[in-house]
KOLDREN-866827 format. One record per residue (C-alpha): x, y, z; residue number from 1. Coordinates in steps of 0.1 Angstrom, whole numbers, plus 5000, padded with zeros to 4 digits. Layout:
+------+------+------+-----+
:    u :    v :    w : num :
+------+------+------+-----+
:    X :    Y :    Z : NUM :
...
+------+------+------+-----+
END
This chain:
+------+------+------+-----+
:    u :    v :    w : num :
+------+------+------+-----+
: 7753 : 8888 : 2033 :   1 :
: 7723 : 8908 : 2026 :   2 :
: 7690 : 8910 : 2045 :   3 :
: 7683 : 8894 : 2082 :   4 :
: 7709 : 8868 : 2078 :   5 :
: 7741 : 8858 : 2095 :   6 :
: 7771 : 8843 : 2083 :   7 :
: 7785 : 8806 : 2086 :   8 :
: 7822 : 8803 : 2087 :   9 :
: 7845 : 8766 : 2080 :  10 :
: 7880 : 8756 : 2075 :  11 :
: 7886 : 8725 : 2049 :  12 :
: 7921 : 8724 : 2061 :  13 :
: 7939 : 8751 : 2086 :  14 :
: 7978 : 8745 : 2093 :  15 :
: 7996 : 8777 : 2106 :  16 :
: 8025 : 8779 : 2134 :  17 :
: 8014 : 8772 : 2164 :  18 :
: 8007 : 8807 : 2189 :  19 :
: 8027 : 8822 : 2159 :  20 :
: 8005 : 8827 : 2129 :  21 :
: 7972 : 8839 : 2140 :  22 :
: 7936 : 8843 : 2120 :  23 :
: 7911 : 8862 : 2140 :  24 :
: 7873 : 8862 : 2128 :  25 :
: 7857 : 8896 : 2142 :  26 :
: 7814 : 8893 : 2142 :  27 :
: 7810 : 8927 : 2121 :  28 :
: 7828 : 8945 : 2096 :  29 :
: 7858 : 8956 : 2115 :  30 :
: 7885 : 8947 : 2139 :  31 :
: 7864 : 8963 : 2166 :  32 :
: 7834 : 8943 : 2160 :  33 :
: 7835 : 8914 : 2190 :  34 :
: 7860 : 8886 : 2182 :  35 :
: 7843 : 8850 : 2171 :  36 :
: 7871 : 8829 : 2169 :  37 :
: 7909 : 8837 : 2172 :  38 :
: 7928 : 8803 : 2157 :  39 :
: 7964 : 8788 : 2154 :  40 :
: 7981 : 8755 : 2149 :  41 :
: 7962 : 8727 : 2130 :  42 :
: 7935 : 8714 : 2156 :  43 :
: 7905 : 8735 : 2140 :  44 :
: 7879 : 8706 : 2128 :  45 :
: 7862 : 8708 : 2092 :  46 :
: 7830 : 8705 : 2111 :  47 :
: 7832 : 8736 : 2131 :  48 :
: 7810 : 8766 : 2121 :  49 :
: 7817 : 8798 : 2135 :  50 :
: 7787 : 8815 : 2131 :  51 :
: 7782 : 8855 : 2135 :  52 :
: 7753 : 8878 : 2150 :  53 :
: 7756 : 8905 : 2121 :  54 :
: 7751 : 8899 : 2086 :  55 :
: 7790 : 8907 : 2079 :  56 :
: 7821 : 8889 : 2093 :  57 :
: 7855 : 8908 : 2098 :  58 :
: 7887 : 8881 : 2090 :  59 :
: 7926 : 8885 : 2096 :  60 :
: 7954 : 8868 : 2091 :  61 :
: 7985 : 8874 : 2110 :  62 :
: 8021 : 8859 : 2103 :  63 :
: 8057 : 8862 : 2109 :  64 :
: 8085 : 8845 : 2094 :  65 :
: 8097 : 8820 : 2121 :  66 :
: 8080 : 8788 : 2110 :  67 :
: 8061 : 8780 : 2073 :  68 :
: 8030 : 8757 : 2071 :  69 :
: 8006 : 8753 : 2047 :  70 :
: 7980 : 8776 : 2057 :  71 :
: 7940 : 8775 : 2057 :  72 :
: 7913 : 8774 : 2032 :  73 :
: 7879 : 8791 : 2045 :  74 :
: 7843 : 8785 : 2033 :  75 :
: 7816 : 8808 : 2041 :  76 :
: 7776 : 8809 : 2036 :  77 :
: 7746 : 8824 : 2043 :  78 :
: 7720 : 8812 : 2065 :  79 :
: 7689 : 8833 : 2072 :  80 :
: 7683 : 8845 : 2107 :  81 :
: 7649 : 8832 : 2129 :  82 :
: 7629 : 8866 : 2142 :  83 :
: 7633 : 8861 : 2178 :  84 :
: 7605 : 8860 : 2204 :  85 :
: 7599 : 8854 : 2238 :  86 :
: 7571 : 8838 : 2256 :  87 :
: 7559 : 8834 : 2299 :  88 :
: 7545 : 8801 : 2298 :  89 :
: 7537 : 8792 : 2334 :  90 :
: 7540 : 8801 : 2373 :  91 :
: 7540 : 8781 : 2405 :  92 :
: 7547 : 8788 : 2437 :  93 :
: 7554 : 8764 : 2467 :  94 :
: 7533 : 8752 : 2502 :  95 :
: 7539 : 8774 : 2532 :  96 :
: 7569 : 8755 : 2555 :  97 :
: 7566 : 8725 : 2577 :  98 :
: 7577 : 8720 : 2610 :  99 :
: 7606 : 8707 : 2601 : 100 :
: 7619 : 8738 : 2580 : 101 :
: 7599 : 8768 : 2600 : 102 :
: 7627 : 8782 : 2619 : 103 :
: 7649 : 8782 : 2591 : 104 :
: 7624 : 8795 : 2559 : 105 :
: 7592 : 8808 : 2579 : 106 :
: 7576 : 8834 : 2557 : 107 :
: 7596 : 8827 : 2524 : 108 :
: 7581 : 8809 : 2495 : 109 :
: 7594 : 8794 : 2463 : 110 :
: 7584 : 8811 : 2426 : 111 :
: 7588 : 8788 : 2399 : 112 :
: 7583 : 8800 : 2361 : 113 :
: 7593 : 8790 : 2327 : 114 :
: 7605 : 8808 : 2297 : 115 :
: 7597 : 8798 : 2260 : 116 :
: 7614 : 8816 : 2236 : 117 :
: 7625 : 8813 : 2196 : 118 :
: 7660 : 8827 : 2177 : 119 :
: 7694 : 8823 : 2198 : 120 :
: 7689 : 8829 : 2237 : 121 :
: 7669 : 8852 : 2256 : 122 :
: 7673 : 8875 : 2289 : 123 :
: 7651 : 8870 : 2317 : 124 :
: 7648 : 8896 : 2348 : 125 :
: 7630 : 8893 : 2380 : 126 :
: 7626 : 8918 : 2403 : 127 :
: 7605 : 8932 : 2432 : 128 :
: 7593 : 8964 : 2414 : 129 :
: 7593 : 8972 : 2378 : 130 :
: 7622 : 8970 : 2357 : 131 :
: 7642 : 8958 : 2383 : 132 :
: 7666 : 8926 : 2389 : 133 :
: 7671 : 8928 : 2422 : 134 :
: 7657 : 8888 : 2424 : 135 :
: 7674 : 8870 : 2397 : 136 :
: 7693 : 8882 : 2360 : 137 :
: 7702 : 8854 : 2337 : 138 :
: 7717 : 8863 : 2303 : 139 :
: 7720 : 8847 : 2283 : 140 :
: 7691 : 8822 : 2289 : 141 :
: 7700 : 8795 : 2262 : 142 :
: 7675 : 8766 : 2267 : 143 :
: 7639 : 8775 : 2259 : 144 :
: 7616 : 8760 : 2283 : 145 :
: 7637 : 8756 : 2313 : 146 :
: 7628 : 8765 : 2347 : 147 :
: 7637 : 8793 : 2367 : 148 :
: 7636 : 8800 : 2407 : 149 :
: 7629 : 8826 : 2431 : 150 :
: 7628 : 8830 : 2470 : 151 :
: 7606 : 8855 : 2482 : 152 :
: 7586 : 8866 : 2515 : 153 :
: 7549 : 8854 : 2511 : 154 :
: 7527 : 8883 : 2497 : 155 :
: 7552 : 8896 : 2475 : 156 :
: 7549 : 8908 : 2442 : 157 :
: 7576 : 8892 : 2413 : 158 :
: 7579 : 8914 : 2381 : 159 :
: 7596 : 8890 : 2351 : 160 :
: 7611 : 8910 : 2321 : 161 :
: 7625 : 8887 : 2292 : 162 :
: 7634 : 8896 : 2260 : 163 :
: 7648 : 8871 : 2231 : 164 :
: 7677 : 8875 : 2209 : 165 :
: 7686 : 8862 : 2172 : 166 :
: 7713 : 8875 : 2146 : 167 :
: 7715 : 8913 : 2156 : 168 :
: 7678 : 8913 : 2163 : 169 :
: 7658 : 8915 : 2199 : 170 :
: 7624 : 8906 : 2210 : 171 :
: 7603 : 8937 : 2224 : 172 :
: 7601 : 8929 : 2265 : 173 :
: 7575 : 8907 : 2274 : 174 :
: 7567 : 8920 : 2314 : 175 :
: 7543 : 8898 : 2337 : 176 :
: 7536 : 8906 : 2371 : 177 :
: 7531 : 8877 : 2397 : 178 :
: 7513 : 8879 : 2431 : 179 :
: 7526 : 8851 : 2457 : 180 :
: 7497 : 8844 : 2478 : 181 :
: 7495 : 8855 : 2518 : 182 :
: 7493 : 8830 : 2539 : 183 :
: 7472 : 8839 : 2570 : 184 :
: 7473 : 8823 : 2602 : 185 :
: 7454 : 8789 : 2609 : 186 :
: 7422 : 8799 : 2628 : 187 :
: 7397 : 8775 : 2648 : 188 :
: 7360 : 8782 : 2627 : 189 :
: 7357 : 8744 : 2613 : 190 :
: 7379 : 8732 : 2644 : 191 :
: 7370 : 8710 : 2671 : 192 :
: 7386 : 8691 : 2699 : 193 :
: 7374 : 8659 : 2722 : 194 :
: 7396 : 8638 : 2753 : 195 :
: 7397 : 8602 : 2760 : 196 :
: 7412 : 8586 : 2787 : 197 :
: 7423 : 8550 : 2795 : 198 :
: 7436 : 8535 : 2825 : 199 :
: 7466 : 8501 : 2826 : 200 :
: 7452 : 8472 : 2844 : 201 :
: 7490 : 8461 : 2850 : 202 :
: 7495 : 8494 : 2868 : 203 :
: 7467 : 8513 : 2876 : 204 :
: 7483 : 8545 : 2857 : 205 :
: 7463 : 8565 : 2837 : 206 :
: 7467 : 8581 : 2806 : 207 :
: 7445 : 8612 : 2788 : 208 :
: 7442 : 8617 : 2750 : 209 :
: 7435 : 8648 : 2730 : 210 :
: 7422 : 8646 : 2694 : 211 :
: 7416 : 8674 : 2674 : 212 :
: 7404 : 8683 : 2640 : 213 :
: 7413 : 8717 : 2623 : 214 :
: 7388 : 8712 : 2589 : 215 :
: 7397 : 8740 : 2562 : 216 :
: 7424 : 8756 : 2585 : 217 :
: 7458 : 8737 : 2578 : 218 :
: 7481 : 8744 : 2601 : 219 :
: 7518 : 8737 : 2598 : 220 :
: 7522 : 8723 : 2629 : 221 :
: 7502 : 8721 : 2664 : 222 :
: 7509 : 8728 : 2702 : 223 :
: 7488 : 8709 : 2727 : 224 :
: 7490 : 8705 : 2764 : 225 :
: 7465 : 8684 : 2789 : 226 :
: 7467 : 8697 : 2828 : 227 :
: 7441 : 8691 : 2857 : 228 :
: 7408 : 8710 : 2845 : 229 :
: 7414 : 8734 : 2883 : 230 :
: 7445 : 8743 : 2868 : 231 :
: 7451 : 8777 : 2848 : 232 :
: 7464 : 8777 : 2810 : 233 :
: 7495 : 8791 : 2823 : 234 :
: 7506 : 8762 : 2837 : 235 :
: 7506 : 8745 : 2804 : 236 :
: 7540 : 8727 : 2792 : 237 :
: 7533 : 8728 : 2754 : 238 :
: 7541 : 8701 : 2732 : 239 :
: 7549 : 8706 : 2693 : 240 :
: 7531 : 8682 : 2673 : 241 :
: 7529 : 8678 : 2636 : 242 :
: 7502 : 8649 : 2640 : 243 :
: 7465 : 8652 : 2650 : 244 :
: 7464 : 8639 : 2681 : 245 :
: 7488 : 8638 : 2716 : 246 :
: 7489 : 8620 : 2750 : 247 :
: 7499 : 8628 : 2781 : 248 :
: 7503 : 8605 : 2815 : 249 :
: 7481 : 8611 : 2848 : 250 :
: 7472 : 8606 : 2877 : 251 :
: 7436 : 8589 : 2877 : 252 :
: 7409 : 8602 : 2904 : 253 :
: 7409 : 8633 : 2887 : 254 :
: 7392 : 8658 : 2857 : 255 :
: 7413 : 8666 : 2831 : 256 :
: 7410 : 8692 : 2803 : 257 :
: 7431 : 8696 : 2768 : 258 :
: 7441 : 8727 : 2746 : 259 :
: 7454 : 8727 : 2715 : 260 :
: 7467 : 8757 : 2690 : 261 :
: 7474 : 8754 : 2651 : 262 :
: 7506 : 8774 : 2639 : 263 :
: 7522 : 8786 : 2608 : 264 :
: 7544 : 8811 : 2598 : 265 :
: 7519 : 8842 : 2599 : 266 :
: 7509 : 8831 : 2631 : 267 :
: 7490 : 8808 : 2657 : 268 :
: 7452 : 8801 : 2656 : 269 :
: 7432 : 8810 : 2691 : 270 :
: 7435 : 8782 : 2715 : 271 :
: 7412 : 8758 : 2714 : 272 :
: 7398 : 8738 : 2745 : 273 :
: 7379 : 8707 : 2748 : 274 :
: 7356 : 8694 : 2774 : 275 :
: 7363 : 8682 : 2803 : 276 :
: 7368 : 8643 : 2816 : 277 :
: 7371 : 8627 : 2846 : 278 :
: 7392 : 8599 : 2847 : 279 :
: 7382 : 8570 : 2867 : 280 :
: 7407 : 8552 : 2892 : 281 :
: 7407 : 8513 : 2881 : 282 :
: 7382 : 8494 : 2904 : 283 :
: 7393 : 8476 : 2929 : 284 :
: 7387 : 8433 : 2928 : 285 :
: 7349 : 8424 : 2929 : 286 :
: 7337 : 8393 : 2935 : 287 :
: 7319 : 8369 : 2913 : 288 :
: 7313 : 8342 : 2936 : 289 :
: 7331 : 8326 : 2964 : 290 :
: 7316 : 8288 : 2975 : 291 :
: 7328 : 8272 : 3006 : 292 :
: 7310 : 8234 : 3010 : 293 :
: 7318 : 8200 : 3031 : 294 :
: 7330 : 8166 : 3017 : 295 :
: 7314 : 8141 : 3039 : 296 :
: 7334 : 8117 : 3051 : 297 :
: 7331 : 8078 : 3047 : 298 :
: 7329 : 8072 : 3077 : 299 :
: 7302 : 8075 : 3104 : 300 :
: 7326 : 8083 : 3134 : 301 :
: 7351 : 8105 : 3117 : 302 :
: 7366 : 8133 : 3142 : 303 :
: 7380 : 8156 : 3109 : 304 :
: 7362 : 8167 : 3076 : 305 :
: 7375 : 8179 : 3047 : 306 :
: 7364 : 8220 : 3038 : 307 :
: 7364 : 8227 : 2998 : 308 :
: 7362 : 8265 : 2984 : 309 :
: 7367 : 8283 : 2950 : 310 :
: 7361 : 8315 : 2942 : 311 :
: 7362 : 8340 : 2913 : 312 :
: 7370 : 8374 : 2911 : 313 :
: 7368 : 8400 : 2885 : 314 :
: 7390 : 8435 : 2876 : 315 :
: 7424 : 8419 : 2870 : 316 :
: 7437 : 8405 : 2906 : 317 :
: 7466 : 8390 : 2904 : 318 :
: 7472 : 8373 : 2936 : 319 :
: 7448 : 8360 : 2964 : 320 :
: 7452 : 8355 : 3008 : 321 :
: 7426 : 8330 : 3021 : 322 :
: 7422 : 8324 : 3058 : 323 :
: 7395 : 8296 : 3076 : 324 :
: 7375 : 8309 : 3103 : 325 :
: 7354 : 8287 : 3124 : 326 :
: 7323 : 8296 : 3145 : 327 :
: 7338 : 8274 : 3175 : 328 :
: 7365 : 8295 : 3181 : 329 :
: 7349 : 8331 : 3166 : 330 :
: 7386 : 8340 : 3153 : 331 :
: 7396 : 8353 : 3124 : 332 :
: 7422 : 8327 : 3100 : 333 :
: 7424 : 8301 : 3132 : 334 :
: 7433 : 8274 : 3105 : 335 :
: 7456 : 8283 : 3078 : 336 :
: 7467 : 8316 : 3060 : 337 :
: 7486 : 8315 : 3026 : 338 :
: 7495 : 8344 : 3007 : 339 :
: 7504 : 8352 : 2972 : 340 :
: 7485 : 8325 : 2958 : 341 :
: 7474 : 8324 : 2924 : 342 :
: 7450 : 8293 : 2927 : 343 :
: 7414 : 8300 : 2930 : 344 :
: 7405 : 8270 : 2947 : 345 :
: 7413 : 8247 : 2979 : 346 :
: 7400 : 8216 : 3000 : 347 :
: 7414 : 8219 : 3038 : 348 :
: 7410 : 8191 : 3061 : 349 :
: 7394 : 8204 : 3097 : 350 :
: 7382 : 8188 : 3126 : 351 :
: 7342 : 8178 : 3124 : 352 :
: 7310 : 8189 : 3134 : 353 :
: 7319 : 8225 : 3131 : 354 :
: 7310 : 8250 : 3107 : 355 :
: 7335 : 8270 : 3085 : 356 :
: 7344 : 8304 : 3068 : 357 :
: 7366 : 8315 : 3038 : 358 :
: 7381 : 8350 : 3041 : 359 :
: 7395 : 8354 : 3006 : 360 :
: 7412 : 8386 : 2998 : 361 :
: 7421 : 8396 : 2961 : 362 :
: 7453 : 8420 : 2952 : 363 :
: 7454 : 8440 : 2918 : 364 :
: 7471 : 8475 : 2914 : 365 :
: 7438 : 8493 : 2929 : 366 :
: 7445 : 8475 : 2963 : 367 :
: 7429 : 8444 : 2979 : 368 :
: 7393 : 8437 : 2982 : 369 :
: 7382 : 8415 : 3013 : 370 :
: 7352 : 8387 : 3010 : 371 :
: 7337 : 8360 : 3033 : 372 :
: 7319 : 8330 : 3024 : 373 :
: 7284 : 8319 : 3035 : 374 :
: 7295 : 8291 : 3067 : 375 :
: 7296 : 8253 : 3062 : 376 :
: 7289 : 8232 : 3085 : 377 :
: 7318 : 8199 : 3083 : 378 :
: 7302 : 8170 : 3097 : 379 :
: 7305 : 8131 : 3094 : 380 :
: 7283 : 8111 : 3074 : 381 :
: 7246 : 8123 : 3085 : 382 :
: 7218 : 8101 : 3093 : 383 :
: 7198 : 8093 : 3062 : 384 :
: 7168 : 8113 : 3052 : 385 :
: 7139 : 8095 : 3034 : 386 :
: 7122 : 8118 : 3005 : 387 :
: 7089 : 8110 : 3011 : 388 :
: 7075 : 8135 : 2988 : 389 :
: 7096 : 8120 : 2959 : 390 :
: 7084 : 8085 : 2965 : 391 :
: 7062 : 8066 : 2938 : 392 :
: 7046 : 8034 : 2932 : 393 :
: 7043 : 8025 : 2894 : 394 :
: 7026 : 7992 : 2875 : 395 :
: 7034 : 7972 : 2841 : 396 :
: 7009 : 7944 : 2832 : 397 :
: 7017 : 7909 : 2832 : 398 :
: 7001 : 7880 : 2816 : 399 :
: 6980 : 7871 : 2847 : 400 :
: 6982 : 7906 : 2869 : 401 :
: 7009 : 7933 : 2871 : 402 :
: 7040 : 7939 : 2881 : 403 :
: 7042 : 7969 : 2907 : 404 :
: 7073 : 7989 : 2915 : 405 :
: 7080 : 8008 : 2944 : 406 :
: 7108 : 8038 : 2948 : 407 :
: 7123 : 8058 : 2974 : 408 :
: 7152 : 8082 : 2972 : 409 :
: 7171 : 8085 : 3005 : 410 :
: 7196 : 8113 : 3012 : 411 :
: 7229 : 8113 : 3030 : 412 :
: 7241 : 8077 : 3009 : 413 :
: 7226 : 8050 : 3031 : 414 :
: 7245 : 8021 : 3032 : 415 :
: 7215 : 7997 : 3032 : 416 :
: 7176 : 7998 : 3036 : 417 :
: 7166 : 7982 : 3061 : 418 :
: 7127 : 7973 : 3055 : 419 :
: 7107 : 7975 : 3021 : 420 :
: 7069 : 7963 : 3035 : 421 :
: 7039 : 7958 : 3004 : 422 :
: 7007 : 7954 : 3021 : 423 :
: 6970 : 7957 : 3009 : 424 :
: 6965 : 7981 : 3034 : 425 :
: 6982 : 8011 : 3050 : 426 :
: 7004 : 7994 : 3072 : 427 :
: 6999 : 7961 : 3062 : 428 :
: 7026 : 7934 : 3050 : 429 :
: 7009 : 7909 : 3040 : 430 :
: 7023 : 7912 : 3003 : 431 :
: 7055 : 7906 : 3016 : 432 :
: 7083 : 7925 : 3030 : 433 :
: 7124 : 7927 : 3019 : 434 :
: 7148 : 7933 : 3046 : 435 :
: 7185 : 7948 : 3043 : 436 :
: 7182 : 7952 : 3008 : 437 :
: 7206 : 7977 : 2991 : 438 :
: 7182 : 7986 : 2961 : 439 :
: 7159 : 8016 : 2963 : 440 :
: 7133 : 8005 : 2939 : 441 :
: 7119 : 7972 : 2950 : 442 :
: 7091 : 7948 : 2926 : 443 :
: 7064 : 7928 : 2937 : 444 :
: 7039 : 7908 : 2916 : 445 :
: 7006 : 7908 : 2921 : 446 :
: 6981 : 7886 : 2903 : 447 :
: 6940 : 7891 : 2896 : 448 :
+------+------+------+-----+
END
């Protein structure tokens, strides 16, 4: 052919003896251009092209006289050839490593970049200086568009040389230079740190918290560690931590202080340190009240009494000891003495005409807590107590007079009144009187 343009090569038909009649198609004019195709037997396909670089192809046929076949028929045609090019489209490079990957790829990052080229392939060269492939070589490149990777140490600058190819044509070099970014060690300007602390009710164990913020630093990973705040950073036990926030057990009655450092692969930030806290020991059981009280008994001669108590208690107790005391005797838990109860109430029987006192003493993991009630006295039914300053007199009209009612309330459940007197005069009963009478409001009638 003339002029930038290659030649296509086709068999209709193709029959020769098999590895014993030979035709070899050579890309150039000669036997010692490079070979294109060396073909024998009768499995070449009408729709293969064998198509050449040059703008000449070089045929032969070779034979012998072992077996005849039928031969070949060859087609041939032109087809111009596409003026190649070559085109660096784009670059990317990976995130510094996480915690998971540091030991193995600390300090290495991953260059991404894509070729776009037009005509047959293209050659593509990356190196750490110019002109060099000391990275990656890949010839020949035949899919424009396709990506191509590099692994390098961070701060490291990539030279890419590519170069397309069409026909017996090539691209002039197209060179670009990329810069992989340092990546500096995490430092503490925008950071800040801050403890909290809880302590189990169940348990009394305490536990301190450290949460920290690193703001525009990013860090691949954190150490932390949380010791007394008298003890010096050398004690610490670090802890690796990929999260923003760590906990560590202790011993409550005590200050605590946290540190924390952010690290990637150029390096750890300074160590940061919060403030201080003290972390309280749970309290101990308080009380909320604790109410000791007779139950009079029905009868007027009884020799026992029945004592009743209940109590409350606050900060998580979980089992109670209550004792009676009496002021008779002056000793301590003369009466009864359960433990491990989880009731908060009781009614005791004891003998009368004493008085009484509940020592209760509440358990949680702090320790116990020891309270004593107010005394009561236990005492048969009392004599009855007239409330003479809630006593009233009140009237309703009536067709001829009024009606006019008289009430008393009387303590200590009488069993009977024994005199309601209405007189004219202070006194006087000469209204009428009501004897024995179970009622404390009483009516009388007077007329006009």
């Amino acid at each position: 052919s003339s002029g930038f343009s290659r030649v296509l090569v086709s068999f209709v038909w193709f029959d020769t003896e098999l590895n014993g009649d030979y035709v070899r198609v050579y890309d150039g004019s000669s036997s010692s251009a490079p070979l294109l195709a060396q073909l024998s037997g009768n499995a070449v396909s009408p729709s293969t092209v064998f198509r050449s670089n040059q703008n000449t192809v070089f045929m032969t046929f070779t034979s012998n006289a072992n077996v005849n076949r039928i031969g070949f028929k060859a087609l041939w045609t032109t087809q111009p050839c596409a003026t190649p090019s070559v085109q660096l489209i784009s670059f990317s490079q990976s995130t510094p490593p996480t915690l998971d990957t540091y030991a193995a790829s600390c300090g290495n990052i991953q260059v991404t970049f894509y070729t776009s080229f037009t005509g047959d392939s293209a050659r593509v060269c990356a190196g750490t200086s110019s002109g060099a492939c000391d990275l990656m070589s890949i010839s020949p490149l035949a899919t424009s568009g396709a990506a191509n990777t590099v692994i390098v140490p961070v701060g490291t600058y990539v030279y890419v040389t590519a170069h397309a190819l069409s026909c017996n044509a090539v691209s002039a070099n197209v060179t670009q230079v990329y810069t992989t970014a340092a990546v500096s060690a995490p430092n503490t300007d925008t950071a800040s740190a801050a403890l909290s602390s809880s302590v189990d009710s169940a348990t009394c164990a305490g536990q301190v918290t450290l949460s920290w913020s690193f703001g525009s630093s990013s860090p691949a990973y954190y150490q932390y560690c949380i010791i007394q705040q008298t003890a010096d950073i050398s004690t610490c036990t670090w802890r690796n931590r990929t999260q923003t926030s760590g906990s560590a057990p202790v011993v409550p009655g005590l200050s605590y202080i946290g540190y924390v450092r952010g690290i990637n692969c150029a390096g750890s930030s300074a160590t940061l340190a919060s403030s201080a806290i003290y972390v309280a020991p749970y309290p101990r059981p308080t009380l909320n009240y604790l109410n000791a009280a007779n139950v009079f008994s029905s009868s007027c001669t009884a020799t026992t009494g029945t004592l009743q108590a209940s109590w409350s208690l606050v900060n998580n107790p979980t089992v109670y000891e209550y004792c009676v005391s009496s002021a008779t005797s002056g000793s301590s838990c003369d009466i009864v003495h359960p433990t491990n109860t989880t009731q908060t109430s009781v009614a005791i029987t004891v003998p009368s005409n004493d008085t009484y006192f509940i020592q209760l003493t509440g358990y949680n993991c702090a320790g116990p807590s020891t309270f004593t009630s107010a005394g009561a006295l236990v005492s048969p039914i009392p004599v009855p107590v007239a409330l003479s300053s809630m006593a009233s007199i009140s009237t309703t009209s009536a067709a001829c007079g009024s009606n006019v009612y008289a009430t008393l309330p009387v303590l200590n459940i009488p069993t009977e009144y024994v005199l309601y007197c209405f007189g004219t005069s202070a006194g006087s009963c000469d209204l009428g009187a009501q004897k024995n009478t179970t009622v404390s409001s009483h009516p009388v009638q007077l007329f006009a």
